[in-house]
Every structure is written in structure tokens, then in C-alpha cells.
N, C-alpha and C positions, 0 to 999 in steps of 0.2 A: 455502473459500478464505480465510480470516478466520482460520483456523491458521495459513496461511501467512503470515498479515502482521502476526501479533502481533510477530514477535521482532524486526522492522524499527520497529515504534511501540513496543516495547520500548529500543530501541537510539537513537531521536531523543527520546525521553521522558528517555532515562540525559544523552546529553548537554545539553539544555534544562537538567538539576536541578543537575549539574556548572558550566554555565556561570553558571546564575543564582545557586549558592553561592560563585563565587568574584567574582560581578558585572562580569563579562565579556560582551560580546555574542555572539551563537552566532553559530558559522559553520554553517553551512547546503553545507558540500564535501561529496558524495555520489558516488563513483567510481563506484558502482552505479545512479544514476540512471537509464542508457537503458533498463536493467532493471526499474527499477520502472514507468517509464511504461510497457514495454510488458505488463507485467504488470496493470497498471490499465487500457489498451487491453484486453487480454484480459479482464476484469472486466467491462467495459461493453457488451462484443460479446455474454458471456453472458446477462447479465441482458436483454437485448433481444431476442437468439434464441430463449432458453426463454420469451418471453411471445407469440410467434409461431406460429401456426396448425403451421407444417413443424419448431417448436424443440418439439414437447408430449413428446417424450422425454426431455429434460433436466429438466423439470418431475419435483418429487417426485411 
């Protein structure tokens, strides 16, 4: 899952080094937002189910 979320910390890392070379405050607008949180919901559901007794298939 962490392939998945490189090119989004790719993408807030690009603008952070943009804004802090022109000394500008970042704006932090994310149209994609309800996407990432729910994708981070989905992250958190896993990590909790695969350490559950009924989640041992998910576990490597």
C-alpha cells in the first residue's frame, strides 16, 4: 500500500520545496482529499483486521 502513496508524498513534498523556494506559505487545497482519507480509513481497517484472530489470511 505504500506504492500507492508514494506519488501523493511525492506530489505534497514537490509543492512544500516550490513554495519554500519562492518563500511563500503552502497552501495545503487537496480536491482529492475525501480520497485520501478514505483511503487512510482503509489502511487502518487493515492493519487491525490482519492482527485479528478471523483477519490471519491477510497476514503474510
Amino acid at each position: 500500500m505504500f506504492v500507492l502513496l508514494v506519488p501523493f508524498l511525492g506530489f505534497v513534498w514537490g509543492q512544500w520545496l516550490v513554495a519554500s523556494w519562492r518563500a511563500r506559505p503552502v497552501r495545503w487545497v487537496m480536491p482529492g482529499a475525501p480520497y485520501l482519507f478514505g483511503f487512510l480509513a482503509f489502511v487502518i481497517v487493515f492493519w487491525i483486521v490482519r492482527n485479528l484472530p478471523f483477519g490471519q489470511f491477510l497476514a503474510p
